[in-house]
C-alpha angles and dihedrals in degrees: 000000000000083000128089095184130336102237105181114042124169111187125172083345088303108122125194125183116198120229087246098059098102102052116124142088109287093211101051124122121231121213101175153021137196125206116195117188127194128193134187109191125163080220116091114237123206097218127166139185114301105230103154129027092258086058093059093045085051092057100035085054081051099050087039088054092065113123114242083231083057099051120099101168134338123201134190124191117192123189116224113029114159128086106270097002108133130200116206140201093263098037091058092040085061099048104032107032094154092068116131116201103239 
C-alpha cells in the first residue's frame, strides 16, 4: 500500500480525524499531491488512459456524469493529508513510477 494511515475519513456524514493527523513539520514545504479516486457504479463507463490533460478532463466529466442512482461508493484519497506532511519529488517518483507529466 502507497498509504501509511488513512487520518480523515467521512463515511455515511460521519467524519473521524485520527490523532495523528497533525504530525509534520510546520514548516515544511510541499511540492506535490496526489489525488486517487475510486468509484463503484452499477453503469458501465468507457474510460480510457489519461495521457494529456484533455484526456483527464474528459474522464473526470464523465465520472462526474454518473447518476447518484447509479453510485455505489465513491472514494478520494489525498496524500498528504496531514498538516505539515509533505510529499517530494522522490518520494512520489518511488510510490507512484508509472506517473506520466500531463
Amino acid at each position: 500500500s502507497k498509504l501509511d494511515a488513512e487520518l480523515t475519513s467521512n463515511v455515511g456524514g460521519q467524519s473521524t480525524s485520527s490523532a495523528s493527523a497533525n504530525v509534520g513539520e510546520a514548516d515544511a514545504t510541499n511540492e506535490f499531491i496526489v489525488v486517487t479516486l475510486l468509484v463503484a457504479s452499477t453503469a458501465a463507463a468507457s474510460l480510457k488512459g489519461a495521457s494529456t490533460g484533455e484526456d483527464l478532463r474528459q474522464t473526470l466529466r464523465i465520472l462526474g456524469s454518473t447518476a447518484s442512482s447509479e453510485l455505489m461508493a465513491l472514494e478520494v484519497i489525498w496524500q498528504p493529508e496531514g498538516r505539515g506532511d509533505v510529499l517530494s519529488s522522490e518520494e512520489l517518483l518511488t510510490a507512484y513510477p508509472n506517473l506520466q507529466h500531463l
